[in-house]
C-alpha positions in Angstrom: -135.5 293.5 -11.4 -138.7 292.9 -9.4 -138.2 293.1 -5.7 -139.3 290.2 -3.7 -142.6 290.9 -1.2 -142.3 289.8 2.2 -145.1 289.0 4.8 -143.6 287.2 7.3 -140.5 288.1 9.5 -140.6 285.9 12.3 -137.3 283.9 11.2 -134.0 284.8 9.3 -135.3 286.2 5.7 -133.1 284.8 2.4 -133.0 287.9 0.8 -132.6 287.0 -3.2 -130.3 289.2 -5.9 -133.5 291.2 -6.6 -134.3 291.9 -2.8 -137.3 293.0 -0.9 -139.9 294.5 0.1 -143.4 295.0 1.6 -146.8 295.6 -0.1 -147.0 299.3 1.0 -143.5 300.2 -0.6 -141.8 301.1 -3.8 -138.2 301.2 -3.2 -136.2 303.7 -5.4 -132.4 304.9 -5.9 -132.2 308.3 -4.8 -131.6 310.3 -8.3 -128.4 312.0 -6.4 -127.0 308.4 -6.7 -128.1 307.2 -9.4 -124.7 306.6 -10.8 -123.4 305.0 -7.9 -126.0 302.7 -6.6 -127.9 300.0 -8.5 -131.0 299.3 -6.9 -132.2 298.6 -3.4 -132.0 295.3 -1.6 -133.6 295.6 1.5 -136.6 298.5 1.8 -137.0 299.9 5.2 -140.1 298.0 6.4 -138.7 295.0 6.0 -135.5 296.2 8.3 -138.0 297.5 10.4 -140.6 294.6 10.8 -137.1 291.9 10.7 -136.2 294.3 13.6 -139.3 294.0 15.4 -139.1 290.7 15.3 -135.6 290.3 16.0 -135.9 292.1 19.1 -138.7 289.9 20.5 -136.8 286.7 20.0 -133.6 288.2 21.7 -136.1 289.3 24.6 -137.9 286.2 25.1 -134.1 284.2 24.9 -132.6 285.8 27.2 -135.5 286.4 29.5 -133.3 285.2 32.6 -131.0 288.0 32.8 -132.2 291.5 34.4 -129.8 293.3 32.4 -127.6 292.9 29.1 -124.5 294.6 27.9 -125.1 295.5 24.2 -121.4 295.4 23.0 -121.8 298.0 19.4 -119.3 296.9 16.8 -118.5 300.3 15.7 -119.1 302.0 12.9 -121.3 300.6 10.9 -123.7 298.8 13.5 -124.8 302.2 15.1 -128.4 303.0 13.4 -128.8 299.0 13.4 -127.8 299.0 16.9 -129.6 301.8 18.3 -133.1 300.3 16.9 -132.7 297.1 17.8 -131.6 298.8 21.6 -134.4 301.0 21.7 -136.9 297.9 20.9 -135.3 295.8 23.6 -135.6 298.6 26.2 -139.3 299.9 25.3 -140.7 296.0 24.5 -139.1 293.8 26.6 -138.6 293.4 30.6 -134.6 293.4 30.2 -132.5 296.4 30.9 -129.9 297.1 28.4 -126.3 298.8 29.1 -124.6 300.0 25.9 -120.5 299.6 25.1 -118.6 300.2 22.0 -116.0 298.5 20.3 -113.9 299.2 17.0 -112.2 297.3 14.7 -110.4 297.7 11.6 -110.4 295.4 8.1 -112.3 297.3 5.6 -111.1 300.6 5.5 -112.1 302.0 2.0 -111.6 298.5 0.0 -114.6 296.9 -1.7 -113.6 293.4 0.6 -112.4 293.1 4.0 -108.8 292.5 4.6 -107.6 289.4 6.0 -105.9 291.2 9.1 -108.3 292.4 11.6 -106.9 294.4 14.6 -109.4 295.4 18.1 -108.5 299.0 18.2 -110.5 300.6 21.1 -113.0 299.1 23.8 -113.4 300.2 27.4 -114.9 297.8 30.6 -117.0 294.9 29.1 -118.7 293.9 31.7 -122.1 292.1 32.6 -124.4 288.7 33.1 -124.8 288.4 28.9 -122.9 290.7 26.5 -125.0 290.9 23.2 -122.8 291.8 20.4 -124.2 293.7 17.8 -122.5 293.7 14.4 -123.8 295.3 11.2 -122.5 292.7 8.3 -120.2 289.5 8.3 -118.6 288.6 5.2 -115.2 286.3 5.1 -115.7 286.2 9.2 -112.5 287.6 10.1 -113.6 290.9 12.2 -116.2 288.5 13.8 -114.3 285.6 14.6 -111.4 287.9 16.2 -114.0 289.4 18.3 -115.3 286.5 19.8 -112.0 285.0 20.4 -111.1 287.8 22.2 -114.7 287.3 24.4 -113.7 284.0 25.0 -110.1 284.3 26.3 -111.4 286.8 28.4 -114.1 284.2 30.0 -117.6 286.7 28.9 -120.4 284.7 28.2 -121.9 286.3 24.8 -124.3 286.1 22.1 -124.1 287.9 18.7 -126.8 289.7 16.6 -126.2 290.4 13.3 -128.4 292.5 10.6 -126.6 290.9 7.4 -124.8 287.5 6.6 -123.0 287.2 3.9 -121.3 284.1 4.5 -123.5 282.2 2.4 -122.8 279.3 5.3 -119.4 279.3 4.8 -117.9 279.7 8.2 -119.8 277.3 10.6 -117.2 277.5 13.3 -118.8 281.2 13.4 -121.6 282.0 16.3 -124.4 283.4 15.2 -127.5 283.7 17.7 -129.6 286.2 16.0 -129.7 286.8 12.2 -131.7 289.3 10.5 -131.6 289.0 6.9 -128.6 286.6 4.5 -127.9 288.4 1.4 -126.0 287.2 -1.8 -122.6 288.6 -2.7 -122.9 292.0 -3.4 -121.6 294.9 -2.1 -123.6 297.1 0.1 -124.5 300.4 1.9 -127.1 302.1 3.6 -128.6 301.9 7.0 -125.1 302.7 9.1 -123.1 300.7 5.8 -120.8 302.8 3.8 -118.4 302.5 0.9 -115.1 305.1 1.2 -117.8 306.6 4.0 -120.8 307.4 1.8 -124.6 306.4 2.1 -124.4 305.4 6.3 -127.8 307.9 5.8 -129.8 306.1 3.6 -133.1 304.0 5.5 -133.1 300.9 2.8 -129.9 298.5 2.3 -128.3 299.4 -1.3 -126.1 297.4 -3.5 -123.4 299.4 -4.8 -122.3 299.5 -8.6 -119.5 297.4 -9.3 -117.8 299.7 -11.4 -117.6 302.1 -8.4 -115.7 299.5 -6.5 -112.1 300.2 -5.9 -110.6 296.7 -6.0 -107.3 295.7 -4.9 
């Protein structure tokens, strides 16, 4: 399949099942995964120019506040996170304070459970609390988290790299968006499957057949 080229990344990009790239790159499977991965969705210019941009739009929104609390789901959203961070400190006037949170759904399965637990978080405090999540698929680990921001009365907004929703859960907040993706499975870029390929720079679909599904 032919990987779409992208130019422009000023607004949410709909990333098609043969994904994309830039002009400059040529996306390839690393031969150690060969077997395991089937081809590359998002090349790492485009997360990086998406980024870019992403991080301007944040930093021109909330322009107001002299300092945000970027709230990092954990694990998955670290590399995502930690770019998007670094941006907003080095290209923007607002200072940016850094919390984690963790919680469970997906553990090793190819779909996220249904039950979503909030395992660990410290003080969330701040004028804005970004929240920064890698993915959001059915909506479940999303939608707890922001219910538990809510009953707790902190005013937030959430970023998120990938939607996978396919605009199936409007009752979901979603203030920044960087790319929405079909249905497949992916990795790469702080994503994992059973743990593997957090490493690699572009956004992978997984093979199917690798998929342990229950």
């Amino acid at each position: 399949m032919q990987a779409k080229v992208i130019s422009s990344f000023d607004k949410v990009i709909d990333v098609p099942v043969e994904g994309v790239t830039t002009f400059n790159e040529k996306p390839a499977v690393l031969e150690k995964y060969g077997k395991e991965i089937d081809r590359v969705l998002i090349s790492k210019e485009c997360i990086k120019r998406r980024l870019e941009a992403m991080a301007k739009e944040i930093g021109d929104d909330l322009k107001k506040f002299k300092e945000i609390n970027c709230l990092v789901v954990l694990k998955g959203s670290i590399f995502f996170a930690s770019d998007l961070i670094r941006l907003l400190d080095e290209g923007t006037p607002i200072r940016t304070k850094l919390d984690f949170i963790q919680c469970s759904s997906y553990g090793d399965k190819a779909f996220p459970n249904e039950e979503v637990k909030i395992e660990k978080y410290g003080d969330i405090e701040g004028e804005i609390i970004l929240v920064i999540e890698d993915i959001v698929d059915k909506g479940g680990t999303l939608r707890k988290l922001q219910e538990f921001l809510t009953k707790r009365g902190k005013p937030f907004k959430t970023c998120v790299l990938l939607d996978k929703t396919q605009d199936k859960n409007p009752d979901l907040q979603l203030d920044y968006v960087g790319f929405k993706i079909p249905r497949e499975f992916v990795g790469g870029y702080g994503l994992d499957y059973a743990g593997m390929y957090r490493g690699l720079s572009d956004i992978v679909v997984v093979k199917k057949e690798l998929l342990k599904l229950q």
